[in-house]
C-alpha positions, 0 to 999 in steps of 0.5 A: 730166422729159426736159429735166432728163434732157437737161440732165444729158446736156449737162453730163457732155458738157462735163465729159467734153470739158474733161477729154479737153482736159486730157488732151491738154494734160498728154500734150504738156506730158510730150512737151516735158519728154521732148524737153528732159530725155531727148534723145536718149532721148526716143523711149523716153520717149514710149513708156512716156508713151504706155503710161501714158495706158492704165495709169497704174499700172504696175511696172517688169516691165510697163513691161520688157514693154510697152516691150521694153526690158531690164530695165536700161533700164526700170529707168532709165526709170522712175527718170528719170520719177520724178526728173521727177516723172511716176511716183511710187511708191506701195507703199513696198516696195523690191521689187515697187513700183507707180507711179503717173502721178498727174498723170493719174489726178488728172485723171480723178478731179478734178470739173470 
């Protein structure tokens, strides 16, 4: 009973280490999509990417606050990281919309 006990242990540890890996590797691939699509914009993007790391569903006025940027610009943001492909909107309204970083919520939802 405790070997299989530790056997258990053992794999969620490896699937826990290989997806912390996968995570690392999605955050600097968005980091290097940031850098060429935004340019000099890119600090920005970083910090709403970073932000997304810990809620990966997020609103525009989250995204306004978390990030202190206007309301303006957070909108512009957010529709820039949805025509890249890194949020999608998922209520289907066209106000008080959602979006979701999917890339990393598959991650976390995918079986290694």
């Amino acid at each position: 009973m405790g070997s299989l006990f530790l056997r258990g242990v053992r794999d969620v540890a490896r699937q826990a280490s290989i997806t912390a890996r996968q995570i690392v590797s999605l955050r600097e691939a968005h980091r290097q999509r940031l850098t060429q699509e935004l340019g000099s914009r890119a600090a920005a993007g970083f910090i709403l990417l970073d932000g997304l790391f810990e809620r990966p569903v997020v609103s525009v006025s989250w995204v306004r606050e978390h990030c202190d940027f206007s309301s303006r610009h957070a909108n512009d943001l957010v529709a820039k990281f949805a025509d890249m492909g890194l949020l999608n909107e998922i209520t289907g309204y066209r106000r008080n919309r959602l979006f979701a970083y999917s890339d990393y919520l598959t991650l976390l939802d995918e079986p290694v």
